[in-house]
C-alpha positions as YAML, in Angstrom:
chain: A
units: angstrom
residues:
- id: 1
  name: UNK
  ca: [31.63, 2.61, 12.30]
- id: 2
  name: UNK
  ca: [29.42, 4.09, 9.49]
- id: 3
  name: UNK
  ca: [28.39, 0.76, 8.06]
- id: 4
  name: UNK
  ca: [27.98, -0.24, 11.66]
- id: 5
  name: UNK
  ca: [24.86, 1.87, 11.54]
- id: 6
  name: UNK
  ca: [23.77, 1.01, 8.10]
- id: 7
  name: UNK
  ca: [23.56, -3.23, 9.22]
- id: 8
  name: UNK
  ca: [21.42, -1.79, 12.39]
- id: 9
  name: UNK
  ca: [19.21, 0.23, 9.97]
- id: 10
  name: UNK
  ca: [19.05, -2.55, 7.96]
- id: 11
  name: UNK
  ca: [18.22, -5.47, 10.30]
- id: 12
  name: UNK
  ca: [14.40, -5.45, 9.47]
- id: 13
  name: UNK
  ca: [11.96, -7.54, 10.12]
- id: 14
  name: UNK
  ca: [9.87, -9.13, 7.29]
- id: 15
  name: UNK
  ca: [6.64, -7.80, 8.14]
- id: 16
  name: UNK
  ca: [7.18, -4.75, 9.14]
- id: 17
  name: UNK
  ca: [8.71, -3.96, 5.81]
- id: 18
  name: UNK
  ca: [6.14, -5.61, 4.16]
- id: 19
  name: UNK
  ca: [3.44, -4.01, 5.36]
- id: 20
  name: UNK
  ca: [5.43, -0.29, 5.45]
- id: 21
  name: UNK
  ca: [5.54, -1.11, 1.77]
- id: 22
  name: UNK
  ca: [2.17, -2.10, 1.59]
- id: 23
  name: UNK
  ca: [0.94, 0.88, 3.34]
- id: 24
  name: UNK
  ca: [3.44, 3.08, 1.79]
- id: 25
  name: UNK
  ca: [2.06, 2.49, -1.95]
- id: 26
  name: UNK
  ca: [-1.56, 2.91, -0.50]
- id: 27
  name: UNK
  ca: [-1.25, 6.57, 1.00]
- id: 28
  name: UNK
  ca: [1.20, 7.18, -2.25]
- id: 29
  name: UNK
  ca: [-1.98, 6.15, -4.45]
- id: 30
  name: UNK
  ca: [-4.39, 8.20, -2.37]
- id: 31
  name: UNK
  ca: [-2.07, 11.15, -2.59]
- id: 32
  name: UNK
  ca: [-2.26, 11.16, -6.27]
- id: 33
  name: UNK
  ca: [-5.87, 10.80, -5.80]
- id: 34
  name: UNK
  ca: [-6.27, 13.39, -4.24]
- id: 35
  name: UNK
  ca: [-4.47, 15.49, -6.59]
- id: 36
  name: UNK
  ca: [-6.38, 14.67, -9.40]
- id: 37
  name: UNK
  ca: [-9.71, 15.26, -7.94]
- id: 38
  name: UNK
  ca: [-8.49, 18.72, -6.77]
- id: 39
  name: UNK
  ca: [-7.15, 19.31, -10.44]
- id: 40
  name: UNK
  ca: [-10.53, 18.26, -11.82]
- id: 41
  name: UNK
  ca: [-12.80, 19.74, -9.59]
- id: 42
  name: UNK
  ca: [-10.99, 23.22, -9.50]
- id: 43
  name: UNK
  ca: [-10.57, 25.53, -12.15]
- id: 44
  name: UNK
  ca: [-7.03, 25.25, -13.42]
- id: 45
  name: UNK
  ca: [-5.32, 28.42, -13.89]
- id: 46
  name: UNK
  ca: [-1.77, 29.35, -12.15]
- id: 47
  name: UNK
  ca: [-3.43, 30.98, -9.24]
- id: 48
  name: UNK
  ca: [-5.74, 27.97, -7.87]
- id: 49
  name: UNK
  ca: [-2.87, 25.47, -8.61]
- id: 50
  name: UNK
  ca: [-0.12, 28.08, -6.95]
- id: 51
  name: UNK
  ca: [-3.28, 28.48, -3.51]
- id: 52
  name: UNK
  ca: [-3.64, 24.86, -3.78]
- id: 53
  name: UNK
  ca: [0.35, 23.73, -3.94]
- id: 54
  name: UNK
  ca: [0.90, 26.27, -1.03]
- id: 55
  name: UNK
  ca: [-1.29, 25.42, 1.67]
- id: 56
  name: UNK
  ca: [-0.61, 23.90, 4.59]
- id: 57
  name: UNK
  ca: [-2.25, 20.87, 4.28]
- id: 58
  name: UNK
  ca: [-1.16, 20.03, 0.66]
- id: 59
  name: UNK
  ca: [2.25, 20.55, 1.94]
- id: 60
  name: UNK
  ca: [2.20, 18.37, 5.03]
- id: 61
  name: UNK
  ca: [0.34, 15.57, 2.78]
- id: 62
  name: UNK
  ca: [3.32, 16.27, 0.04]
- id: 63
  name: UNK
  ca: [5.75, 15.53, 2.65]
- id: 64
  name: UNK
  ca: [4.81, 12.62, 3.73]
- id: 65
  name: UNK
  ca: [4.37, 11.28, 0.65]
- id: 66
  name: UNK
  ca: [7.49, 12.04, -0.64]
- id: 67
  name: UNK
  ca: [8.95, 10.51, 2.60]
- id: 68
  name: UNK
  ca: [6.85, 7.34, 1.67]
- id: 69
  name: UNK
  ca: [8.12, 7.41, -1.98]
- id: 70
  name: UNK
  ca: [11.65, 7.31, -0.58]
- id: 71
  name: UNK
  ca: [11.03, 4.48, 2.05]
- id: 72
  name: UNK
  ca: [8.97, 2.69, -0.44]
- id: 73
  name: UNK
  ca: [12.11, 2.74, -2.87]
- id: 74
  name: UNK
  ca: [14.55, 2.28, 0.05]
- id: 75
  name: UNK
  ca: [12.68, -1.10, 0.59]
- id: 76
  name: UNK
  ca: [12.64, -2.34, -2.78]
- id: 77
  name: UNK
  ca: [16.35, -1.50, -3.73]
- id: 78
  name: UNK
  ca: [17.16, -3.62, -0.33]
- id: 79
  name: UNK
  ca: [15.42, -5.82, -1.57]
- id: 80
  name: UNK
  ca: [17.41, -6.23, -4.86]
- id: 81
  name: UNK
  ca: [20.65, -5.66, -2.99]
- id: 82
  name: UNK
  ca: [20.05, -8.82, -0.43]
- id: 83
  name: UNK
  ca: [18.72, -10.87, -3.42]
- id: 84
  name: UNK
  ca: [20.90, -10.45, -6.01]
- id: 85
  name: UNK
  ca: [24.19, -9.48, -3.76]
- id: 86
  name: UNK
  ca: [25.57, -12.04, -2.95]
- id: 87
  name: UNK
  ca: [28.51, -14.42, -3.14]
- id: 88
  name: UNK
  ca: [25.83, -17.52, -4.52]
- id: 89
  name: UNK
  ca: [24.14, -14.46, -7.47]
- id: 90
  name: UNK
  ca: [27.70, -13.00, -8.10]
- id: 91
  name: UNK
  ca: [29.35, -16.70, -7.93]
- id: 92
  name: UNK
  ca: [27.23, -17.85, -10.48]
- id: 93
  name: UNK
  ca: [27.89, -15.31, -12.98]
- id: 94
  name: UNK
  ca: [31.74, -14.93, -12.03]
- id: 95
  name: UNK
  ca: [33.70, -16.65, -9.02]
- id: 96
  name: UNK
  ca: [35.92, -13.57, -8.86]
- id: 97
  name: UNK
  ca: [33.12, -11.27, -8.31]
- id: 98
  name: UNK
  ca: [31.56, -13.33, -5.62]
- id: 99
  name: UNK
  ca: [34.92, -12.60, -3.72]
- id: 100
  name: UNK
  ca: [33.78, -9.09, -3.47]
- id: 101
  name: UNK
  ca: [29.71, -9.32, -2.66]
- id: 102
  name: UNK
  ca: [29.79, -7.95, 0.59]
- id: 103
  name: UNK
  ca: [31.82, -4.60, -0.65]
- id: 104
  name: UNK
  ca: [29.56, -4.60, -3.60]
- id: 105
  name: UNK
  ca: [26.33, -4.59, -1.65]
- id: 106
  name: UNK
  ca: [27.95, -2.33, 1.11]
- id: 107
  name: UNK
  ca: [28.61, 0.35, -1.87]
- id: 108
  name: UNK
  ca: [25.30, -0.39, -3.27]
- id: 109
  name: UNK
  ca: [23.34, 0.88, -0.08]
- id: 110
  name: UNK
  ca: [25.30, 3.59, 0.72]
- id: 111
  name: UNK
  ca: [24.90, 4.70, -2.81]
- id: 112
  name: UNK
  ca: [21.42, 4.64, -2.80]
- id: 113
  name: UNK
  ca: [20.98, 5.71, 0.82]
- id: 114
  name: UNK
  ca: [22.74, 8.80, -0.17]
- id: 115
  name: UNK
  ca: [21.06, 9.25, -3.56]
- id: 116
  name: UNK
  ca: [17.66, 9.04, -1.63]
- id: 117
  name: UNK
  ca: [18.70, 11.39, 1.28]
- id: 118
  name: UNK
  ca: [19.66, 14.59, -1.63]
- id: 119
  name: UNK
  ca: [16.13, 13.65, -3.16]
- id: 120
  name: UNK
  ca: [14.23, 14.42, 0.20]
- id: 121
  name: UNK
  ca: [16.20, 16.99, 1.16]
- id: 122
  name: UNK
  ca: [15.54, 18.74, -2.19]
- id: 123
  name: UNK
  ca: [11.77, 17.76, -2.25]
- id: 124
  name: UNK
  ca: [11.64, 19.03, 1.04]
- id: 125
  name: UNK
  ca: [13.38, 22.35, 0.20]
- id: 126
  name: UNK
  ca: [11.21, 22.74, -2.74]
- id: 127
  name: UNK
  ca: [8.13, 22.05, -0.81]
- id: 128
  name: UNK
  ca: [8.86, 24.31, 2.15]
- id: 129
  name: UNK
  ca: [10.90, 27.09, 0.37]
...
């Protein structure tokens, strides 16, 4: 039943993840933009950077990007996991691990799902302590 919501979550459509990972890199690049004028334009000492890093704003725009860095990451090791996967990839390098592919790639995701769920949840924490 878990993995039953795992092949729902990942029955995308090519361009929607395409452009989510387009977009995604975009407000990840402005983000870091945006820090770097602020760090340049401000005096840095640990009480402007401390004002700055706890403002609403910057911690709305942190959390979506971090959100965005996830999903961004979450497409791209997908990706790699529907490309490389699979009982042709795995036959070719070894028929008895192209017996296994589908438990391989099912492992894969939930490894990285998981992996990417304790970052956010820690960014977030961080952020919003």
């Amino acid at each position: 039943k878990l993995f039953n919501f795992f092949r729902l979550y990942f029955a995308m459509k090519g361009s929607i993840i395409w452009n989510l990972q387009r977009y995604s890199s975009l407000y990840i690049l402005g983000y870091i933009i945006y820090l770097l004028v602020n760090m340049y334009s401000s005096n840095l000492n640990f009480f402007s950077w401390s004002e700055f890093f706890l403002s609403f704003h910057t911690r709305i725009l942190s959390s979506i990007a971090f959100i965005l860095v996830i999903t961004h990451a979450f497409i791209g090791l997908w990706t790699v996991g529907t490309d490389y996967l699979t009982y042709r990839t795995l036959g070719f390098l070894n028929k008895s691990l192209s017996k296994y592919a589908d438990i391989y790639r099912k492992i894969y995701y939930f490894l990285f799902v998981l992996l990417g769920a304790m970052y956010l949840a820690l960014v977030l924490y961080i952020i919003w302590l």
